[in-house]
C-alpha positions in Angstrom: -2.5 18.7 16.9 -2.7 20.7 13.8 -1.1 23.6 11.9 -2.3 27.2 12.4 -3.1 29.1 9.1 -0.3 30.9 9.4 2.3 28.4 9.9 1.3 26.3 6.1 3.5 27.0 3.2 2.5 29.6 0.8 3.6 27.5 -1.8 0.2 25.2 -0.7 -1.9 28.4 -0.7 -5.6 27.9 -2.5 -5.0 29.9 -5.3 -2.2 27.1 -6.1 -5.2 24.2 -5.9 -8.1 22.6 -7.9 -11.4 24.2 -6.3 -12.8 20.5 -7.0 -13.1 17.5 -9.4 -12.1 19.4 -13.0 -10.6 17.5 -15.9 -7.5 17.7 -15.1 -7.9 15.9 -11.6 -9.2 13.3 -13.6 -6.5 13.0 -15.9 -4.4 13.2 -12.4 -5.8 10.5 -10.9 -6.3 8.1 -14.2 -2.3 8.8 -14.7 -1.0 8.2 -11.1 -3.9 5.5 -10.3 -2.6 3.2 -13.5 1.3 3.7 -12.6 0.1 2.4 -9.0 -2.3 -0.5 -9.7 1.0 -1.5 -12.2 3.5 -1.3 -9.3 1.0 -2.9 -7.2 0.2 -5.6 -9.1 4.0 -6.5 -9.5 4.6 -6.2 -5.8 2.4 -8.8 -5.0 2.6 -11.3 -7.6 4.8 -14.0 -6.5 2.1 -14.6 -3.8 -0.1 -15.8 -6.7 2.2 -18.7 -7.5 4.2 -19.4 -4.4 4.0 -23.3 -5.2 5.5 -22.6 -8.6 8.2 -20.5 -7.5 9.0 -22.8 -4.2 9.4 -26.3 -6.8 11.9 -24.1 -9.6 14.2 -22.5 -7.1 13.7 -25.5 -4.4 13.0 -23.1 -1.4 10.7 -23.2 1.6 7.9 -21.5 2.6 9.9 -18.7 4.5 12.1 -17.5 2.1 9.4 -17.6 -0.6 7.8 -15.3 1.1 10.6 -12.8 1.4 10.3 -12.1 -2.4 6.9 -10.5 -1.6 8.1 -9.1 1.8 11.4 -7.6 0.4 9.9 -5.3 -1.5 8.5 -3.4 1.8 11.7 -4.1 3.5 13.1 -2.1 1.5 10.7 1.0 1.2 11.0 0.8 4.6 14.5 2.2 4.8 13.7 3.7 2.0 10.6 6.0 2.6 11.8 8.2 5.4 15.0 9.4 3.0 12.6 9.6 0.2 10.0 12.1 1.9 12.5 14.0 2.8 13.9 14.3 -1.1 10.5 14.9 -2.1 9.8 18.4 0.4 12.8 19.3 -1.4 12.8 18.9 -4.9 10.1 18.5 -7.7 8.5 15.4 -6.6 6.9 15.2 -10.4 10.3 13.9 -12.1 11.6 12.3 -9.1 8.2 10.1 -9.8 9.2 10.0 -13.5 13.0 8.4 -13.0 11.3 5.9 -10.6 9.2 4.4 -13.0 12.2 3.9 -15.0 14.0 2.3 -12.6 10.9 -0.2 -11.9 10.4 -1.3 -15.2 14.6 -2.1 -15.4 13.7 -4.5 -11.9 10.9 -5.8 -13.4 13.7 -7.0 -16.5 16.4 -7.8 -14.7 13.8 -10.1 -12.7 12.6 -12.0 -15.4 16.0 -12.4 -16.5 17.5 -13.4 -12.8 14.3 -16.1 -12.5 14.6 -17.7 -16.2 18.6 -18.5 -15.0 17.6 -19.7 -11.2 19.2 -17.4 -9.4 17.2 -16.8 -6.7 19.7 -14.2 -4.7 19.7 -11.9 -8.2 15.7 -11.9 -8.1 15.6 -10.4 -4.5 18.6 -7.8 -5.6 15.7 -6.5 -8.4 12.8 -6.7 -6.1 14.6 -4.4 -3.7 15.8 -2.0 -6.0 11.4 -2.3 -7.0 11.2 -1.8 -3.5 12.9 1.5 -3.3 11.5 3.0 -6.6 7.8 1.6 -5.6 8.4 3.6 -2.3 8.9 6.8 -4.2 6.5 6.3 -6.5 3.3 5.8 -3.9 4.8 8.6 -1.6 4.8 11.2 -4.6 1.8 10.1 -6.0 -0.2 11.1 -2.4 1.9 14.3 -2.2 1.1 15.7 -6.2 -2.3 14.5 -5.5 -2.8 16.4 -2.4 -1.8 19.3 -3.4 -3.6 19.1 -6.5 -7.0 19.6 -4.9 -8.8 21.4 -2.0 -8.5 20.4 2.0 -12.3 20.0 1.9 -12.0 17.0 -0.7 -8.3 16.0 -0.3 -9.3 12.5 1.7 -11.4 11.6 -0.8 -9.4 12.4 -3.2 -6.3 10.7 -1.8 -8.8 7.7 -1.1 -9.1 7.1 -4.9 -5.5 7.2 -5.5 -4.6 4.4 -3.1 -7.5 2.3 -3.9 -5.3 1.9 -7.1 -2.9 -0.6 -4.5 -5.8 -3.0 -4.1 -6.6 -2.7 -7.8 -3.0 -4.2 -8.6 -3.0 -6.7 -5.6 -6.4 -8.2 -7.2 -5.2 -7.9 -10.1 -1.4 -9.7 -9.8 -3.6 -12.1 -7.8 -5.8 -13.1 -10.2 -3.4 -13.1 -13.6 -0.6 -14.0 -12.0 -1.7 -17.9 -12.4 -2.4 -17.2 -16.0 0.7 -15.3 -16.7 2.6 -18.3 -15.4 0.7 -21.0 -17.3 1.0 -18.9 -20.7 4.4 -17.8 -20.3 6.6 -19.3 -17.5 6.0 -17.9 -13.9 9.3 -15.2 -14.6 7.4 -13.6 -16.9 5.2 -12.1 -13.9 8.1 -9.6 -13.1 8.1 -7.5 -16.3 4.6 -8.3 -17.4 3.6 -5.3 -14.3 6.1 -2.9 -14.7 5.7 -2.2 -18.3 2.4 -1.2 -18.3 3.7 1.5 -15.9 5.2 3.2 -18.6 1.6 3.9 -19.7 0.5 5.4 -16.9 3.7 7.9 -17.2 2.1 9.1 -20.3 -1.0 10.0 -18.8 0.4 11.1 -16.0 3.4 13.6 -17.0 1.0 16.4 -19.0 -1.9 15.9 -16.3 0.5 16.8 -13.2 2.3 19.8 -14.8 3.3 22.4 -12.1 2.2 20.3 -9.2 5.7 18.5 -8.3 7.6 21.7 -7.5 9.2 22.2 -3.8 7.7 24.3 -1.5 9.3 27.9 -1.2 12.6 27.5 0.5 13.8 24.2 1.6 11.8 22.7 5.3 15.1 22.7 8.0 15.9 19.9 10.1 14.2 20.9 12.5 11.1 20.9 10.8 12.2 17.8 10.0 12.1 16.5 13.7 9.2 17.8 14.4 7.6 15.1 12.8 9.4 12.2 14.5 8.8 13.8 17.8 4.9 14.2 17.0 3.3 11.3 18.9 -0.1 11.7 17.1 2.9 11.0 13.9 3.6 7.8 16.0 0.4 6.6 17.1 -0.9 6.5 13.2 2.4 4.7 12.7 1.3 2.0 14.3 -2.0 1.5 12.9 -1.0 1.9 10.1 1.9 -1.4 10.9 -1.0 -3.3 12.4 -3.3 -2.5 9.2 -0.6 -3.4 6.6 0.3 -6.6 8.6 -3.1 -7.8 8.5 -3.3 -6.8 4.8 -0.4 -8.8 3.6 -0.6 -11.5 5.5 -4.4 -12.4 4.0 -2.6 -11.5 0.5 0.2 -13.6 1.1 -1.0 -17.1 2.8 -4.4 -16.9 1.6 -4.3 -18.3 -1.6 -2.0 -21.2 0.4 -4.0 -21.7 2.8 -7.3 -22.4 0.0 -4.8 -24.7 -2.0 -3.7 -26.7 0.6 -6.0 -26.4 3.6 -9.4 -26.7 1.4 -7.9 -28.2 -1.7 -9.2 -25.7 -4.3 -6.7 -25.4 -7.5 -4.1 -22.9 -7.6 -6.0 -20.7 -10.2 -9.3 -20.9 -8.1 -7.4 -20.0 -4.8 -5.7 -17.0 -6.1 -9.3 -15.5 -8.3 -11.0 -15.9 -4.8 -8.0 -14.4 -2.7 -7.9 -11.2 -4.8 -11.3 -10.6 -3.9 -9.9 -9.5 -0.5 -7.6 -6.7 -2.3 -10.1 -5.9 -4.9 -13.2 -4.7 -2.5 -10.4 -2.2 -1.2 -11.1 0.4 -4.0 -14.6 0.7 -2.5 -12.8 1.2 0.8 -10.1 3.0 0.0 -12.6 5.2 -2.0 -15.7 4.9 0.9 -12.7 5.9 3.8 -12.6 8.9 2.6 -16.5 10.0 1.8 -17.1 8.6 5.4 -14.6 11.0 7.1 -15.1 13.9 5.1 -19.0 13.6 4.6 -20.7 11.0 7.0 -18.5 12.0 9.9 -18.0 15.8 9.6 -14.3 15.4 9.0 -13.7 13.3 11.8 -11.2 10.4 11.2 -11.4 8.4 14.2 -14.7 6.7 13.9 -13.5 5.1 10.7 -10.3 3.7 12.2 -12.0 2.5 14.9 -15.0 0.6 12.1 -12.0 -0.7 10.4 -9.8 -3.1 13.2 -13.5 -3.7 15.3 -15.1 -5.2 12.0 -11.6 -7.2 10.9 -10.7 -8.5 14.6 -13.4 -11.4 14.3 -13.4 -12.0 10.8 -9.6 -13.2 10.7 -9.8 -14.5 13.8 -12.3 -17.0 13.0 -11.3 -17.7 9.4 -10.1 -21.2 9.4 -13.3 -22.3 11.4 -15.3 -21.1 8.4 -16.3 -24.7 6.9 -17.3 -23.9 3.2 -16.2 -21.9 0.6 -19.1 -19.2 0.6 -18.4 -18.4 3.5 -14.5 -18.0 3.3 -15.6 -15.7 0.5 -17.4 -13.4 2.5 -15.4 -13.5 5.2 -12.7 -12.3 2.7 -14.6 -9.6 1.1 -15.9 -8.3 5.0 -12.2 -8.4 5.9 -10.7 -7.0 3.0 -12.6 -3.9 3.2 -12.7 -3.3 6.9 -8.8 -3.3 6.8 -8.4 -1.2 4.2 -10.4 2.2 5.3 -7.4 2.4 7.9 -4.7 2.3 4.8 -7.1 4.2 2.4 -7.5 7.7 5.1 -4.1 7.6 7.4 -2.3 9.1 4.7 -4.8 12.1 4.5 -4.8 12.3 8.6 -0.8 12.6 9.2 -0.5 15.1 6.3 -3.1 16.7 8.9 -0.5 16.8 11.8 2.2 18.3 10.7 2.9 21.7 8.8 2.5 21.9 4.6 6.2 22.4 4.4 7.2 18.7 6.1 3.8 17.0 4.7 5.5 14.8 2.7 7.9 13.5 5.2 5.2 12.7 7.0 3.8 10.7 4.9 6.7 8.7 4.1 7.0 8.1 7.5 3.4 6.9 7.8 4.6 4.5 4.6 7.8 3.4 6.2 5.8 2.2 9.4 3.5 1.1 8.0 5.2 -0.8 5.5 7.6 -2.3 8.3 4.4 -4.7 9.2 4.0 -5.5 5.7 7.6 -6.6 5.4 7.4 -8.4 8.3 4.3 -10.2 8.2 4.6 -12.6 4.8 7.8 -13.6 6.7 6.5 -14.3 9.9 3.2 -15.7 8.8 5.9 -18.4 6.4 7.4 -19.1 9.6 4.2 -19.9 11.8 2.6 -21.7 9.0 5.5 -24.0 8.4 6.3 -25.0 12.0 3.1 -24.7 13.4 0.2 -24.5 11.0 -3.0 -22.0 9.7 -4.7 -22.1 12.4 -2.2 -20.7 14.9 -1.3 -18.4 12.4 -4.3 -16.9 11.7 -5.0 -16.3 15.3 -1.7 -14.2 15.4 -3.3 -12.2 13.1 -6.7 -11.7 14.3 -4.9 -10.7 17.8 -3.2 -7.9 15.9 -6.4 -6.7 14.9 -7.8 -6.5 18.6 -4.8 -4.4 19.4 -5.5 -2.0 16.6 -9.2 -1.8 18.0 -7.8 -0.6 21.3 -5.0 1.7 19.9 -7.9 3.3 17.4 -10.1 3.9 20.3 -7.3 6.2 21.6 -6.6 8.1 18.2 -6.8 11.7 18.8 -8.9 13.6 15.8 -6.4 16.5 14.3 -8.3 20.1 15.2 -9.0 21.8 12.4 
């Protein structure tokens, strides 16, 4: 399903785009990409030095991982409402005041963790979790519209290869962080550089935030929730997000405790699965839009067929080499799913409820990646890695199947 020329928004018409990749895209992208590999980076942190966090507050394994997984719990309820706000207002400030309010979380965490109170350091990571939502939901909407159709998934590809970016690196200096500073320091060490990216970003995205003509109605609203093409890149995108955060979030454990490499060690090597997802995120999009004659469903399909084995064989895989590549293999297959499913729902629905639409594709999608550090704490605890990691890798052979079925939007 697609949109007929006439039914798009003037507001989205191509005298209101970039023709292509001037400086001011750059300066887009350079803007919005460092806000997100900030937010990113803060998101998933805590993964990096679960063992700290579990001996200072004296939890287990489950509830440590709910200070990762709260943050999507909330953008979950979170994203839908958001969209909405953002098809009707300037989505440019609303960006700007939520940048703000993640660099007050990231205080009020470090100030919550330095006193122990574990209940006050989930209260901040939620209100992170809403203000993170708004942030990446914008950030694909401004840059959207700020180039043309032709190179809009490639385009959209770079900006969310800056979530990998920040997941390697919260990974990877999270350890180092903790050992300079105290692991609380992690919260607000993310969130402040955030502010930096504001800078860049504010002058570069001038005139792109503005809503669309006259408010969408709720019906236009429905239409998206009663799309099932809407649906069925819902659920990829749950099942790619799932598998995403679970390697983020029990990898590193798994290392440390299953293999016995240090702490530091575990979490350099697990970023590596994050960090080849800018070459995905990036490559999703130059294999639709070029390779593939626009077509998305190939790639979809690539990304669960190549992932299903890899995690489903990863704790058979004896030496570290091979873990390595095995998270490297499976780091990018998973993320060409989360790098173009943003691009294809915007592709289903009319300009005027695009945003929505992707907030629901976040809000789905995000659901497995609340759900997933949770669960996997619970399988690992009673039952070990192995079972766990099976879970996992069955996921994968669901999203094989379910990509095999994805319909390509007509253009």
């Amino acid at each position: 399903m697609t949109t007929p020329p006439e039914a798009r928004d003037p507001a989205e018409s191509p005298a209101t785009r970039q023709s292509g990749w001037e400086l001011r895209t750059y300066g887009l992208l350079a803007g919005a990409g460092l806000i997100s590999v900030s937010l990113a980076a803060y998101e998933i942190v805590p993964a990096s030095v679960t063992p700290l966090i579990r001996e200072s507050l004296g939890i287990g394994p489950t509830v440590a991982g709910l200070l990762v997984g709260v943050m999507f719990g909330t953008a979950v309820v979170g994203s839908l409402p958001a969209g909405v706000v953002l098809d009707r207002t300037d989505s440019r400030r609303v960006m700007a005041l939520a940048v703000l309010a993640l660099f007050v979380a990231g205080v009020w965490g470090w100030i919550a963790a330095r006193g122990g109170s574990y209940r006050s350091v989930i209260a901040s990571r939620a209100v992170g979790g809403l203000a993170y939502v708004v942030v990446w939901n914008a950030g694909i909407d401004i840059v959207s519209r700020a180039v043309s159709p032709d190179i809009r998934a490639t385009a959209v590809g770079i900006f969310t290869a800056s979530g990998p970016v920040g997941f390697a690196v919260g990974q990877a200096t999270g350890p180092v962080i903790a050992a300079r500073f105290g692991w609380p320091a992690i919260f607000p060490a993310f969130t402040g550089v955030a502010l930096l990216g504001l800078v860049l970003f504010w002058p570069s995205s001038r005139g792109l935030g503005a809503a669309r003509g006259d408010a969408p109605s709720l019906r236009e609203f429905g239409t998206v929730l009663r799309n099932p093409t809407v649906w069925h890149l819902g659920v990829l995108g749950f099942l790619s997000y799932a598998l995403y955060l679970f390697m983020n979030s029990w990898g590193s454990s798994y290392l440390n405790q299953e293999i016995g490499l240090s702490l530091a060690l575990s979490g350099l090597l697990v970023s590596l699965f994050p960090a080849v997802g800018v070459l995905s995120r990036v490559s999703s999009g130059l294999l639709s839009d070029v390779v593939f004659g626009g077509q998305r469903q190939p790639v979809l399909l690539g990304s669960f067929g190549l992932a299903a084995p890899l995690v489903l064989v990863f704790t058979r895989l004896g030496s570290v080499p091979l873990l390595v590549g095995a998270l490297l293999l499976s780091g990018f297959a998973i993320q060409l799913t989360l790098g173009l499913s943003f691009t294809y729902v915007r592709e289903v629905v009319t300009e005027r409820v695009a945003a929505t639409a992707v907030a629901f594709q976040t809000s789905v999608g995000l659901a497995g990646a609340f759900l997933s550090p949770i669960a996997g704490g619970a399988v690992v605890s009673r039952f070990g890695f192995d079972l766990a990691f099976l879970l996992a890798g069955a996921l994968a052979v669901v999203g094989v199947g379910l990509a095999w079925r994805a319909p390509e939007p007509t253009r």
